[in-house]
N, CA, C and O atoms as a MOPAC input file, in Angstrom:
PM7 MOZYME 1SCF
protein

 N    -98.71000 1    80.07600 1    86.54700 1
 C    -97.40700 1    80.70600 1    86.48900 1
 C    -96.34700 1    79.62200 1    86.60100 1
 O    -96.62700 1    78.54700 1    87.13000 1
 N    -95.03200 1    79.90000 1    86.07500 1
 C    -94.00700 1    79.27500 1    85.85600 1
 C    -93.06900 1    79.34000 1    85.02500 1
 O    -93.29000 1    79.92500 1    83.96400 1
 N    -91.52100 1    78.64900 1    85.32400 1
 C    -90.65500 1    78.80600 1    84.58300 1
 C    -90.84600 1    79.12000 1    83.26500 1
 O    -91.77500 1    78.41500 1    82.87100 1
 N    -90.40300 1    79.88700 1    82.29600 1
 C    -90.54200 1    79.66800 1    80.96900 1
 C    -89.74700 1    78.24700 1    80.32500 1
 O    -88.93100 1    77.53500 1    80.91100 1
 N    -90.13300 1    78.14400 1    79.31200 1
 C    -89.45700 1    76.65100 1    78.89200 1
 C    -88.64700 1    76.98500 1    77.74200 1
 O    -88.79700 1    78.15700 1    78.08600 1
 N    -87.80200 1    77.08800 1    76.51400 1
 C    -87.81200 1    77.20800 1    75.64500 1
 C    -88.76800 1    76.28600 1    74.36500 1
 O    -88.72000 1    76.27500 1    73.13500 1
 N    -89.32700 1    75.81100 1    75.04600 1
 C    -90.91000 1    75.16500 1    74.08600 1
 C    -91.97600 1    76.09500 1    74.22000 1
 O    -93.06000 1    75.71700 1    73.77700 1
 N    -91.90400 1    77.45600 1    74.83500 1
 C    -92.97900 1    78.52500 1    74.85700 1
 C    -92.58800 1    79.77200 1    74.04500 1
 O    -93.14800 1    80.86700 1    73.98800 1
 N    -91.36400 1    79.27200 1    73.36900 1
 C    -90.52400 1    80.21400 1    72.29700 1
 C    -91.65800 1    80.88300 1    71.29400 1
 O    -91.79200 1    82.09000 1    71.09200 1
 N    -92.28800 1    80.02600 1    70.82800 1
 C    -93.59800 1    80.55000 1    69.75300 1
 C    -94.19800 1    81.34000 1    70.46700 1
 O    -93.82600 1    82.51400 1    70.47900 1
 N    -95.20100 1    80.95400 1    71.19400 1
 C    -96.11700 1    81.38000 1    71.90200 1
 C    -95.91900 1    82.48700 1    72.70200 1
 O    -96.92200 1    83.16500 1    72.92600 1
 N    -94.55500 1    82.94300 1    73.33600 1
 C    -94.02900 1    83.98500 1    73.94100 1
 C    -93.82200 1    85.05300 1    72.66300 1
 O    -94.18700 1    86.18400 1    72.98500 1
 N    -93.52800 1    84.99800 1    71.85800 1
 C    -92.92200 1    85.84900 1    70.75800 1
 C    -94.43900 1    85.81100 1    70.04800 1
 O    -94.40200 1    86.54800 1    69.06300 1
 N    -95.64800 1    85.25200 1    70.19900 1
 C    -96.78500 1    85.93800 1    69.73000 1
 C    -97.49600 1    86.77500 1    70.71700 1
 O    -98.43700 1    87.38900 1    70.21400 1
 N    -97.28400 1    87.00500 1    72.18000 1
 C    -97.63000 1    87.41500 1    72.74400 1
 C    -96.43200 1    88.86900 1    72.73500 1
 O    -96.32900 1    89.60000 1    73.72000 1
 N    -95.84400 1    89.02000 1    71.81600 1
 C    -94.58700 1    89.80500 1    72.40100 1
 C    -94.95000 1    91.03000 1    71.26000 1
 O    -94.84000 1    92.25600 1    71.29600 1
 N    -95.61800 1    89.70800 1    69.85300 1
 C    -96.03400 1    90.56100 1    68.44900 1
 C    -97.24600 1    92.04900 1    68.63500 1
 O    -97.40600 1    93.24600 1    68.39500 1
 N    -97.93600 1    90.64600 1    69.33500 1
 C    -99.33800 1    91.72300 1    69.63000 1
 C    -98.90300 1    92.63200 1    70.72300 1
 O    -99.65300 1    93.60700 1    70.78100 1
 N    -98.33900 1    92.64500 1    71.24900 1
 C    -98.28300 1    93.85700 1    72.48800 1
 C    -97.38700 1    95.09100 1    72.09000 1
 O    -97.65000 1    96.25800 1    72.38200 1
 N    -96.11100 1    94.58600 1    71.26400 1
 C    -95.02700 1    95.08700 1    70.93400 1
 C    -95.22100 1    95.52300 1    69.38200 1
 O    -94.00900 1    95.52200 1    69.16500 1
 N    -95.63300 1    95.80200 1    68.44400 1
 C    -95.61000 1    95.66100 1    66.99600 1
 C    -94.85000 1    96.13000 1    66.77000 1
 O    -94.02300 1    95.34700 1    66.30300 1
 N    -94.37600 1    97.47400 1    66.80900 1
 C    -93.65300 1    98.18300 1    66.94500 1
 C    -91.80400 1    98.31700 1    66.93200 1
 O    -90.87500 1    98.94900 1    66.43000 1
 N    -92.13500 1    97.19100 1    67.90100 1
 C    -90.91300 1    96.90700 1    68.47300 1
 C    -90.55900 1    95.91500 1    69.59400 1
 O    -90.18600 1    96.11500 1    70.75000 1
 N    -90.81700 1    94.63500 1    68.81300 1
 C    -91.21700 1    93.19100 1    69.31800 1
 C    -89.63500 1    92.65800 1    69.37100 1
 O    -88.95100 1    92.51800 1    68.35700 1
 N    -89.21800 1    92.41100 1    70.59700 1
 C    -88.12100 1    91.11000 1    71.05300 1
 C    -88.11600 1    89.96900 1    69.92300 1
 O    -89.12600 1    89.37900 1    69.53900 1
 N    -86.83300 1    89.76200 1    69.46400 1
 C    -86.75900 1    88.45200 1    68.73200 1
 C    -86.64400 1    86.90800 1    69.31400 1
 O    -86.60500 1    86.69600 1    70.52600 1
 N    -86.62500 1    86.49400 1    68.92700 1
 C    -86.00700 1    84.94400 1    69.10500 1
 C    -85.10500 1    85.28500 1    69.99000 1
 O    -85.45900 1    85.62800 1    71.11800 1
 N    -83.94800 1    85.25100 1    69.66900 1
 C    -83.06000 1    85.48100 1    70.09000 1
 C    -82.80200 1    86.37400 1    71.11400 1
 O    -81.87700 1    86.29700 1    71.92300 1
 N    -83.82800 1    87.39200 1    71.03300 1
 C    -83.91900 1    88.08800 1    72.51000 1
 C    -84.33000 1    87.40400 1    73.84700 1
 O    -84.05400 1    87.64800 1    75.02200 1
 N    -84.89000 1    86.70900 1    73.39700 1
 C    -85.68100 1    86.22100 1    74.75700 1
 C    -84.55900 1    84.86500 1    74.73800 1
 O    -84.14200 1    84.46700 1    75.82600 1
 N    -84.17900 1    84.30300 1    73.67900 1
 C    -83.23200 1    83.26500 1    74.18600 1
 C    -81.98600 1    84.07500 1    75.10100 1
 O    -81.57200 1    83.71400 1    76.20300 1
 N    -81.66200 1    84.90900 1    74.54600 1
 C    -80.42200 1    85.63200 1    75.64000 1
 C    -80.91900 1    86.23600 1    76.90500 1
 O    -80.27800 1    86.56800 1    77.90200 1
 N    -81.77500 1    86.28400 1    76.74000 1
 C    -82.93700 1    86.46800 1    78.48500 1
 C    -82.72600 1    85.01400 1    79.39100 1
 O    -82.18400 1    84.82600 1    80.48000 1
 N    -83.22100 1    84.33300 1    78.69500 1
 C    -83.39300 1    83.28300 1    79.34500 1
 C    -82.07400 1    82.92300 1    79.33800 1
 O    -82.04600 1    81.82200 1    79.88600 1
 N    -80.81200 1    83.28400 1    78.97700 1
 C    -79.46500 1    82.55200 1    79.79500 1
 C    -79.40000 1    83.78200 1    80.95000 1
 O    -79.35700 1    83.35700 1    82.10500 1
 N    -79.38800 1    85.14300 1    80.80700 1
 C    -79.14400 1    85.51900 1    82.11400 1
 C    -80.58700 1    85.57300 1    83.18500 1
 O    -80.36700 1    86.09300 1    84.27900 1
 N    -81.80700 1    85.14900 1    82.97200 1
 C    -82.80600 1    85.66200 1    84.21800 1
 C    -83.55200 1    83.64200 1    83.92600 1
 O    -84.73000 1    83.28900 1    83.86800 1
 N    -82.39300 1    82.86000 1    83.82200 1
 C    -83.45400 1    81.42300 1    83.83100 1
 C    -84.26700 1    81.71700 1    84.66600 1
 O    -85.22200 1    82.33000 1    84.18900 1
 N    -84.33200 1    81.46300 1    86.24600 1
 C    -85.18800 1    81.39900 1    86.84300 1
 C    -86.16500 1    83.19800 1    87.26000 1
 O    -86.58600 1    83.41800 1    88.39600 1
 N    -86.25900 1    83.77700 1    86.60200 1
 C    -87.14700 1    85.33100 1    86.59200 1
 C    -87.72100 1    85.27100 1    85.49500 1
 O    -88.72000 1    85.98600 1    85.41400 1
 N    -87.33200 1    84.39000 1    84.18000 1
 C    -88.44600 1    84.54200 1    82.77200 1
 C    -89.74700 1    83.73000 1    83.28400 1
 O    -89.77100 1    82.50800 1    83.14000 1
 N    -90.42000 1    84.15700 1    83.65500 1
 C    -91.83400 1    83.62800 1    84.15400 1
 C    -92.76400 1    83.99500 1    83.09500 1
 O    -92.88700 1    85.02500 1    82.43300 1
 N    -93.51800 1    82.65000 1    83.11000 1
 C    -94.87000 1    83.03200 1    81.83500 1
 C    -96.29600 1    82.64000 1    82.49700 1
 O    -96.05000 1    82.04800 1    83.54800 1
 N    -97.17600 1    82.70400 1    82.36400 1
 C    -98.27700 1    83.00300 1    82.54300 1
 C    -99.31900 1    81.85600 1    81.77100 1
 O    -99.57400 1    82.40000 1    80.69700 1
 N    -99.90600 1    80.77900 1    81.80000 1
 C   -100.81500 1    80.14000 1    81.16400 1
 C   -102.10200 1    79.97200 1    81.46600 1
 O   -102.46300 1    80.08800 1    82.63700 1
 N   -103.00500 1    79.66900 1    80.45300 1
 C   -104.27300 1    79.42900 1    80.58200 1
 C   -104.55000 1    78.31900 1    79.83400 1
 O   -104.51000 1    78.54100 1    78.62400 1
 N   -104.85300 1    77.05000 1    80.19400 1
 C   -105.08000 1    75.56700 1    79.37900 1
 C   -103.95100 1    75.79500 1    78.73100 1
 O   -103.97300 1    76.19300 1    77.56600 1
 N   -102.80600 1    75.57300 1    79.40000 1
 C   -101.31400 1    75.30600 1    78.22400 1
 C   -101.06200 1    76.38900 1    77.45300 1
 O   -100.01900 1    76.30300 1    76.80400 1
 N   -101.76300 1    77.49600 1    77.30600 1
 C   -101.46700 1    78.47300 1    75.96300 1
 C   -100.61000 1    79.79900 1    77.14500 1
 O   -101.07300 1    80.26300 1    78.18600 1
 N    -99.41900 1    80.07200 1    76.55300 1
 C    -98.78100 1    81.05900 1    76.88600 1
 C    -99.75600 1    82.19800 1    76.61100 1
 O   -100.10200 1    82.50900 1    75.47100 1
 N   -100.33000 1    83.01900 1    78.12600 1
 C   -100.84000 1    84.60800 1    77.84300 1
 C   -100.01200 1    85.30900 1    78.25800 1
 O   -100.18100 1    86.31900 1    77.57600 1
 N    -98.77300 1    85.61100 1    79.26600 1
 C    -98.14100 1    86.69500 1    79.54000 1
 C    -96.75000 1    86.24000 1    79.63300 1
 O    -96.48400 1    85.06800 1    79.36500 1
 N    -95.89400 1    87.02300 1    79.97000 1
 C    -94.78700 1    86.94500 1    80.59000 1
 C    -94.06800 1    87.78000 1    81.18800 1
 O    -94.31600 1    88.97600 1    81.03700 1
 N    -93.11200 1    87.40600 1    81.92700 1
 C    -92.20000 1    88.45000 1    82.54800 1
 C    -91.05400 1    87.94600 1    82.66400 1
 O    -90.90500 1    86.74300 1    82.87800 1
 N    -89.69900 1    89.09000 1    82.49400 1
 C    -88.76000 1    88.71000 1    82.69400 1
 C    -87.78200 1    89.76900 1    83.61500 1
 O    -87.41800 1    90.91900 1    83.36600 1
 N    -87.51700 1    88.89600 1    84.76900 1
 C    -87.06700 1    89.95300 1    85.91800 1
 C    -85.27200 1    89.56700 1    86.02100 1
 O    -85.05000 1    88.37900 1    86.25700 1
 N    -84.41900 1    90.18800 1    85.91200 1
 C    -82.81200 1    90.15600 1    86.20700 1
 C    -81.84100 1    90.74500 1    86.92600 1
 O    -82.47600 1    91.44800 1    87.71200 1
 N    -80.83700 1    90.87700 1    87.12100 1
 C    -80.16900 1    91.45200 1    87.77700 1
 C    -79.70600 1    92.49000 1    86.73100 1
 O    -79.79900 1    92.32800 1    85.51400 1
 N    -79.24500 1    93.47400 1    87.29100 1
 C    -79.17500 1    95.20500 1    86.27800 1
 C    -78.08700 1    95.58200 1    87.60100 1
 O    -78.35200 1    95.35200 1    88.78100 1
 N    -76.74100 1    96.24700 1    87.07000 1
 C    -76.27200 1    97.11700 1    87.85400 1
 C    -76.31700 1    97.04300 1    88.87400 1
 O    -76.24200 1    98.15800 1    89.39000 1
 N    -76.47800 1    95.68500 1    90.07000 1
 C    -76.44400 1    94.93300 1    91.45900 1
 C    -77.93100 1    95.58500 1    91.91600 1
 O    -78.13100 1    95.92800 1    93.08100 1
 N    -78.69800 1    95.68400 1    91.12000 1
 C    -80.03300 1    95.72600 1    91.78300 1
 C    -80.91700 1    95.01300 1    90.76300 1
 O    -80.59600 1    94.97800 1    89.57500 1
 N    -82.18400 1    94.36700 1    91.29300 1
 C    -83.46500 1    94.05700 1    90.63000 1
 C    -84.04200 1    94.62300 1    89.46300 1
 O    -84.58100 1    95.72100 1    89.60300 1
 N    -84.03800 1    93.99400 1    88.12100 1
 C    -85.40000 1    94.74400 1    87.31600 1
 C    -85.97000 1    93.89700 1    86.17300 1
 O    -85.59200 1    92.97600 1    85.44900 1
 N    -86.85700 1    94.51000 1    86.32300 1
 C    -88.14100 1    93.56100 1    85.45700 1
 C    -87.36400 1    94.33100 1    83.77600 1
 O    -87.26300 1    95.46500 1    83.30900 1
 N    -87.26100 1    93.96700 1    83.66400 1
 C    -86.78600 1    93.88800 1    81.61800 1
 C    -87.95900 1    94.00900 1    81.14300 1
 O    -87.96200 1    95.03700 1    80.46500 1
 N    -88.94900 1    93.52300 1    81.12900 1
 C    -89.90800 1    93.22300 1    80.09700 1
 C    -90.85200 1    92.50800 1    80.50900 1
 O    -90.59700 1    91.49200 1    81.15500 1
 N    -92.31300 1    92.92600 1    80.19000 1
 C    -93.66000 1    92.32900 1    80.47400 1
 C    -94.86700 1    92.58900 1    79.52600 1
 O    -95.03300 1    93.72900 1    79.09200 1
 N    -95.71400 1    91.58400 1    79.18500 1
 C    -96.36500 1    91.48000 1    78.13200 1
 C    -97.73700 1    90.45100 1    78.56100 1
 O    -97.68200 1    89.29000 1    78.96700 1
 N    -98.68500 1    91.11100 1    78.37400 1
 C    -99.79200 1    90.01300 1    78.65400 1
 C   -100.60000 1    89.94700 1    77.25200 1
 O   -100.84600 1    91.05000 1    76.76400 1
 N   -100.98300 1    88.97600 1    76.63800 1
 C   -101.85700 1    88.89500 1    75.47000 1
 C   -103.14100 1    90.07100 1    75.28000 1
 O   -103.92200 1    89.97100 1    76.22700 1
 N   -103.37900 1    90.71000 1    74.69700 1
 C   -104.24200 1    91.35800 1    74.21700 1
 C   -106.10200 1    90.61400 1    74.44000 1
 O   -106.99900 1    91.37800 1    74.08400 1
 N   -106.29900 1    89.96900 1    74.69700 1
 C   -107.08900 1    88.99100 1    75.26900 1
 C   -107.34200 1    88.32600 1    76.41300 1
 O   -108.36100 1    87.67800 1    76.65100 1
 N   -106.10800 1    88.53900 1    77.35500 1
 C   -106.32600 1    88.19600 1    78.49600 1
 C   -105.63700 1    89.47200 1    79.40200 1
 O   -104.91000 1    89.28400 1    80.37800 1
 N   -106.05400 1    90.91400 1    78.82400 1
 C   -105.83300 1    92.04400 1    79.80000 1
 C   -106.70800 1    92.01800 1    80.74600 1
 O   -107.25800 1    90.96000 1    81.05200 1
 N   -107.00500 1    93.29300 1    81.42400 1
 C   -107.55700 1    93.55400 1    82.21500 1
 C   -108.27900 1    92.23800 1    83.29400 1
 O   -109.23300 1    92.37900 1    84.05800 1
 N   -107.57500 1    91.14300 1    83.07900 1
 C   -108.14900 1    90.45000 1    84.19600 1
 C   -107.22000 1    89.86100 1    85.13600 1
 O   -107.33400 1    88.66100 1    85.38800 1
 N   -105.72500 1    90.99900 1    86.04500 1
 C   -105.16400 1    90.90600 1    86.77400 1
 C   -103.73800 1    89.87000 1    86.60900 1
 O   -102.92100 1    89.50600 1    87.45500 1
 N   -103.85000 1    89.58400 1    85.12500 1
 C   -102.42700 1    88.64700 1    84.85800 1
 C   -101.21500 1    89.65800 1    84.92200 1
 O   -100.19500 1    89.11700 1    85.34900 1
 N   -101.08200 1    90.93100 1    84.61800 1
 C   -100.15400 1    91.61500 1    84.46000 1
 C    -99.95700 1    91.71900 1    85.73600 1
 O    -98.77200 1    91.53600 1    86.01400 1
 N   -100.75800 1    91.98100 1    86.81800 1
 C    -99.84100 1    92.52600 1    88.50800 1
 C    -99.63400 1    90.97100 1    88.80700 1
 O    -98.51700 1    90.90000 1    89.32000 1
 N   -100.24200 1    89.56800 1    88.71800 1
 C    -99.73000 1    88.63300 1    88.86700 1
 C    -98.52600 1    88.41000 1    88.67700 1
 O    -97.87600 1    88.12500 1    89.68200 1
 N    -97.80400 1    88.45800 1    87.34000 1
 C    -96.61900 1    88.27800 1    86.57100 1
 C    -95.54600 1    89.65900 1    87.26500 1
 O    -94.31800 1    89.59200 1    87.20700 1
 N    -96.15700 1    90.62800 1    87.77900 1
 C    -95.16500 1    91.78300 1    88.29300 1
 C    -94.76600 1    90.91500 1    89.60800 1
 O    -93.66600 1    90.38100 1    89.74600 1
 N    -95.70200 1    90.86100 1    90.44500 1
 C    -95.72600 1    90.22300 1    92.17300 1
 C    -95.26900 1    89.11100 1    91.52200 1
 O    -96.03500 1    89.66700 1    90.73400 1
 N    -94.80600 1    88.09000 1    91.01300 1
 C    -94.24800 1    86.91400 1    90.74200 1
 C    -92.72200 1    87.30800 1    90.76000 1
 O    -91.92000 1    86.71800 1    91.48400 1
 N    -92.36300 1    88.35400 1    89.90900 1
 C    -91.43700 1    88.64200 1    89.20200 1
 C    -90.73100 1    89.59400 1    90.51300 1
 O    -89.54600 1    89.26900 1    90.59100 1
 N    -90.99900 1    90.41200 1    91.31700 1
 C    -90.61200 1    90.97000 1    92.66500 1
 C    -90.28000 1    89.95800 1    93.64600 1
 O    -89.26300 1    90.01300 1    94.33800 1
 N    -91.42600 1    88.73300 1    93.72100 1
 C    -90.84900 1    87.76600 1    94.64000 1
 C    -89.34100 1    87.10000 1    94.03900 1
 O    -88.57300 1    86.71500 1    94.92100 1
 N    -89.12400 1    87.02700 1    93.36200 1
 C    -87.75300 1    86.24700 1    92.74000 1
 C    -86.82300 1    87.23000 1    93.13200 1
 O    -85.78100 1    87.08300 1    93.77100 1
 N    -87.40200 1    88.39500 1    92.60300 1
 C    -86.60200 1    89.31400 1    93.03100 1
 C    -85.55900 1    89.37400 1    94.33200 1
 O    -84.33100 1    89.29300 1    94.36000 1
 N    -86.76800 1    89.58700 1    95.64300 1
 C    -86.57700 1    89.89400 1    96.67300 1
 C    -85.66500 1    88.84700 1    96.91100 1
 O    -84.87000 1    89.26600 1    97.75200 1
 N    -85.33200 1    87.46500 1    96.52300 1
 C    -84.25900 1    86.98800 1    96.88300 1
 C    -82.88800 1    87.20500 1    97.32900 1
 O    -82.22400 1    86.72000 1    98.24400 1
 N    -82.63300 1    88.13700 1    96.35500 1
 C    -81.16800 1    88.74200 1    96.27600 1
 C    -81.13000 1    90.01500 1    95.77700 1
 O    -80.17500 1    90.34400 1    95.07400 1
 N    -82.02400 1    90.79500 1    96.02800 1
 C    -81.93600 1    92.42300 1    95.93400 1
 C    -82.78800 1    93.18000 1    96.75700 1
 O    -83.97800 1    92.88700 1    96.87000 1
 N    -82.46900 1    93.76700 1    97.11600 1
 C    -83.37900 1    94.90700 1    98.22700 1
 C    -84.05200 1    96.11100 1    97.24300 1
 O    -84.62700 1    96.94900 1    97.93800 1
 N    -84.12000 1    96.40100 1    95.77900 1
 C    -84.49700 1    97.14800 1    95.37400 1
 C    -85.11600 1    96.63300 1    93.75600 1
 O    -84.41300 1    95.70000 1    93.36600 1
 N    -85.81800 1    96.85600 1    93.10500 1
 C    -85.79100 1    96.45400 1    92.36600 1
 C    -86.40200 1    98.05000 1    91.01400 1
 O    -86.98300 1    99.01800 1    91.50400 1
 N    -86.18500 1    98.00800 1    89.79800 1
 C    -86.60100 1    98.98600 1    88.75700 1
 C    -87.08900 1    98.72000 1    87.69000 1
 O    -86.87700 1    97.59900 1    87.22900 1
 N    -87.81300 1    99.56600 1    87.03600 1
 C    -87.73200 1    99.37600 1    85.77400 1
 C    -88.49100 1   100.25100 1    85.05000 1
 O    -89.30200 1   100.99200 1    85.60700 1
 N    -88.29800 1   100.24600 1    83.73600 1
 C    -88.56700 1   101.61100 1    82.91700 1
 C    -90.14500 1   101.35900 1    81.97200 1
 O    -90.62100 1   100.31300 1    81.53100 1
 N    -90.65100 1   102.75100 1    81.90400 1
 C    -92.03100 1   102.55700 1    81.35300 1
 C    -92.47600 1   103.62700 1    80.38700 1
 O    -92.41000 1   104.84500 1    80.55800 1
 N    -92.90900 1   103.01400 1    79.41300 1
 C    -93.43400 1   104.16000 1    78.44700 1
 C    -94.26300 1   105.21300 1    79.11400 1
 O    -95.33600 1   104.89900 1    79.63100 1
 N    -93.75800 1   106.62900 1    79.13400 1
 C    -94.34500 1   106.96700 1    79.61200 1
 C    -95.60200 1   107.64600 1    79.15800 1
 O    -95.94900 1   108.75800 1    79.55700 1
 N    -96.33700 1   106.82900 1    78.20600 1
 C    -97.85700 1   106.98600 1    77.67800 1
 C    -98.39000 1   106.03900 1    78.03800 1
 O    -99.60600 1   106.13800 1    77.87800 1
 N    -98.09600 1   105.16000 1    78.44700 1
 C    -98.47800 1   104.04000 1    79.07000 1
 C    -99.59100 1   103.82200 1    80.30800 1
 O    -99.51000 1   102.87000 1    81.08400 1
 N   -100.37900 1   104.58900 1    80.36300 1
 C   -100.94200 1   104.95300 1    81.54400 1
 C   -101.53900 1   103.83500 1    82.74300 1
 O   -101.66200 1   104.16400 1    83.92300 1
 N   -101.84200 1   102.62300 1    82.27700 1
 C   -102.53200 1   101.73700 1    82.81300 1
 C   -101.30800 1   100.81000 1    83.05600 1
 O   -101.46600 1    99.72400 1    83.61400 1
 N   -100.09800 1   101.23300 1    82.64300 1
 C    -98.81800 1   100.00300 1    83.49400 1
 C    -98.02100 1   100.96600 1    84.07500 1
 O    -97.00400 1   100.53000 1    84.61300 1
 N    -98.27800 1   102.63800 1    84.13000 1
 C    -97.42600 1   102.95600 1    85.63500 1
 C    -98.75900 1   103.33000 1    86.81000 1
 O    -98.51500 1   104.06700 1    87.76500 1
 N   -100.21300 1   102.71100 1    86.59700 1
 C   -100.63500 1   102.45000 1    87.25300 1
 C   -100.79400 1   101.63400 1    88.04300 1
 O   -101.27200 1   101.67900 1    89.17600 1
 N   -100.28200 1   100.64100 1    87.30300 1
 C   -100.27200 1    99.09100 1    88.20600 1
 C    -98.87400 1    99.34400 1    89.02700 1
 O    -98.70900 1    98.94600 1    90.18000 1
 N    -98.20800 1    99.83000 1    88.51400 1
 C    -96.95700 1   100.13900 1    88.97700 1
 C    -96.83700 1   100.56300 1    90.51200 1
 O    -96.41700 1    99.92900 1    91.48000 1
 N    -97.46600 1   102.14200 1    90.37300 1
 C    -98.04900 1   102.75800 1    91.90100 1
 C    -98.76000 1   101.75500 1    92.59400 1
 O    -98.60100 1   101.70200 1    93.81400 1
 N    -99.47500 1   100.99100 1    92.07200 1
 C   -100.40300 1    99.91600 1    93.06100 1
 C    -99.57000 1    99.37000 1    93.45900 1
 O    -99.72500 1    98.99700 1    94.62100 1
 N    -98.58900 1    99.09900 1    92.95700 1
 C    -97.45600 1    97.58400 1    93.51600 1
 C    -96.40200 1    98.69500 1    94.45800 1
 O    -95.44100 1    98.31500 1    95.12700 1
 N    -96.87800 1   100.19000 1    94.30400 1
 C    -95.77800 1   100.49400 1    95.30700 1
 C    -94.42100 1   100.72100 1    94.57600 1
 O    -93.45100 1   100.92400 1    95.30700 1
 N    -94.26100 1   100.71500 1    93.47200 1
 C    -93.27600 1   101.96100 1    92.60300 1
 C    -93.21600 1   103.26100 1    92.82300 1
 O    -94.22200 1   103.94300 1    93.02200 1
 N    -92.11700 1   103.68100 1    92.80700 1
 C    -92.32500 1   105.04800 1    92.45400 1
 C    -91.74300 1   105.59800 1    91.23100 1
 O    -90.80400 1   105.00000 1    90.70500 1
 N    -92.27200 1   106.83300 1    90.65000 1
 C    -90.94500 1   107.64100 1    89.85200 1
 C    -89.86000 1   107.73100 1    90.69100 1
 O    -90.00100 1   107.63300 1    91.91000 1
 N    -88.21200 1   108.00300 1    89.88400 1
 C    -87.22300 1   108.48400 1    90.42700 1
 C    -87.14900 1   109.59500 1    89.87500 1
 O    -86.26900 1   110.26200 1    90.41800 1
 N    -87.81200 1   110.30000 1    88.78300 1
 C    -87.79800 1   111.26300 1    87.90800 1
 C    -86.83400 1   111.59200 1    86.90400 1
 O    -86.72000 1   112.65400 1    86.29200 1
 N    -86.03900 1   110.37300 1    86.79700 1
 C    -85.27400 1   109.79800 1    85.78300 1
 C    -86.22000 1   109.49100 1    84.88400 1
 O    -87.06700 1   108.61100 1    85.03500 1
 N    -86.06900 1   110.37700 1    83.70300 1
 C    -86.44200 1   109.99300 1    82.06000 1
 C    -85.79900 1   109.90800 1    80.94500 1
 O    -85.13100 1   110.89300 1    80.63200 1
 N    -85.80700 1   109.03100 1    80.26800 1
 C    -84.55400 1   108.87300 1    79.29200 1
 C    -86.13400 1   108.99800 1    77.84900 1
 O    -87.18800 1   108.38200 1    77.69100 1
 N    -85.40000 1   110.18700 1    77.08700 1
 C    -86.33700 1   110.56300 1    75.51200 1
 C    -86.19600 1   109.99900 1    75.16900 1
 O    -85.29800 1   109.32900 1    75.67900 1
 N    -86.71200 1   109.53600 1    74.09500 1
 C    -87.02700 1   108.76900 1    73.02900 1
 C    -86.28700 1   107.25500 1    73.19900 1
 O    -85.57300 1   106.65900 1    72.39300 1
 N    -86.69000 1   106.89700 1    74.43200 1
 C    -86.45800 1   105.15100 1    74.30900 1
 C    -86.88700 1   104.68400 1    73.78800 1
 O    -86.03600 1   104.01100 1    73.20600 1
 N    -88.24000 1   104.32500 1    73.26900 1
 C    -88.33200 1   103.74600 1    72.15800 1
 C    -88.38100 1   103.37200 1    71.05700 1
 O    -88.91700 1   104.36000 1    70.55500 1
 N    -88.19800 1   102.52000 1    70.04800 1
 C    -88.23300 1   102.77600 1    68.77700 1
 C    -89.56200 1   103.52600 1    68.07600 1
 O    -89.56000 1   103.76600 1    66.86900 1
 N    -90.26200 1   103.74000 1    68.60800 1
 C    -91.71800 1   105.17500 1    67.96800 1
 C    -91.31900 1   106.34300 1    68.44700 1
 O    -92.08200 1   107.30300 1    68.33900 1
 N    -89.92700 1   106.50900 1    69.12700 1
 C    -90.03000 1   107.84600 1    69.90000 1
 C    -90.47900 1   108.27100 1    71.00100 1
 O    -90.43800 1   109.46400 1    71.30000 1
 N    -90.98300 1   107.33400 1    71.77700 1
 C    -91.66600 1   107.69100 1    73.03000 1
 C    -90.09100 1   107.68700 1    74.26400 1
 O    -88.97300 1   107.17300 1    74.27000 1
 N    -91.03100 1   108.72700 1    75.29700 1
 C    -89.83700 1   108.52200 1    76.35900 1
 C    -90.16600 1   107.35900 1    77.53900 1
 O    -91.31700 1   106.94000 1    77.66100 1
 N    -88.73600 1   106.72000 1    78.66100 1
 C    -89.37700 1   106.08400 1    79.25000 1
 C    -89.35100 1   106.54600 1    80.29600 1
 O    -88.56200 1   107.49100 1    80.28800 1
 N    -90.04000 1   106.32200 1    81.75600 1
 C    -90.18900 1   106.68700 1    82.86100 1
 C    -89.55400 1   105.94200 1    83.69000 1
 O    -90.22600 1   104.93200 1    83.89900 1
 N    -88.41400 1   105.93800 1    84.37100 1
 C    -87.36600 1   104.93400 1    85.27000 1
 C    -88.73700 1   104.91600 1    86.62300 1
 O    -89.38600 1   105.93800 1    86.84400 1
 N    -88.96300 1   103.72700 1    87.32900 1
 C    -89.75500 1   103.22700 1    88.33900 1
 C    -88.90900 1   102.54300 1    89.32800 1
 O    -88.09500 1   101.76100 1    88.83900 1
 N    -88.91600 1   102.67800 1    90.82700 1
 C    -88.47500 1   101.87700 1    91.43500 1
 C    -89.13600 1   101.40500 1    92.83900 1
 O    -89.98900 1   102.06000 1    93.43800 1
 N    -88.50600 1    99.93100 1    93.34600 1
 C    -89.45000 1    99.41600 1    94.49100 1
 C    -88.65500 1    99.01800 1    95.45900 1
 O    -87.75700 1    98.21500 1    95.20800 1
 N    -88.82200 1    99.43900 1    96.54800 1
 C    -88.10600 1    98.81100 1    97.46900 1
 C    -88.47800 1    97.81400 1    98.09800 1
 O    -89.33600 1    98.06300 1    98.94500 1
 N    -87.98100 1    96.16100 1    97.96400 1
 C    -88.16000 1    94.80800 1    98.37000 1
 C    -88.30000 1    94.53900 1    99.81000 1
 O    -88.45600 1    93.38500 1   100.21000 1

């Protein structure tokens, strides 16, 4: 784990393709991430190769994770609650609460979610995403 660099620009945005197809962050998204959350864009490596990331910011004077993505290849082997608990510790610096929103078909990331001690607020906003899905607002207290 560690800072993102803008030399992980590729490699973040292929990890962003496969997870996201749909509706994948550009260039430019994650460059305008990385001016407001420099130190919360955290990425994830294995031998130098970008597998995940996270990007945690300030929202409305509280904590939230924006966006998280682990490679399709390196799921299920605990990088995603790594990159969450990474992304909460930065957090907890300067917010007592932290949120964030989840597909709510998503079943295996508002599971990790409850593990980390989220809850629903029962705030749902329809069709957040670009397929139409709704999202599920989550929150944690730091």
């Amino acid at each position: 784990m560690r800072p993102f660099e803008l030399s992980d620009l590729d490699q973040v945005g292929k990890v962003e393709d496969a997870s996201f197809p749909e509706r994948p962050y550009s260039r430019l998204d994650f460059v305008s991430c990385l001016s407001v959350a420099r130190k919360g864009f955290i990425v994830a490596c294995k031998e130098s190769s970008v597998i995940g990331y996270v990007i945690a910011m300030e929202q409305g004077g509280q904590g939230m994770i924006q966006s998280i993505a682990v490679s399709p290849e390196a799921r299920g082997k605990g990088i995603g609650e790594m990159l969450v608990k990474a992304a909460l510790e930065h957090l907890a610096r300067r917010f007592e609460r932290a949120y964030l929103l989840v597909d709510s078909d998503n079943e295996k990331a508002i599971r990790l979610y409850r593990r980390l001690s989220f809850i629903e607020t029962g705030r749902m906003i329809e069709r957040y995403y670009p397929n139409g899905d709704d999202a599920i607002e989550m929150v944690k207290e730091l």
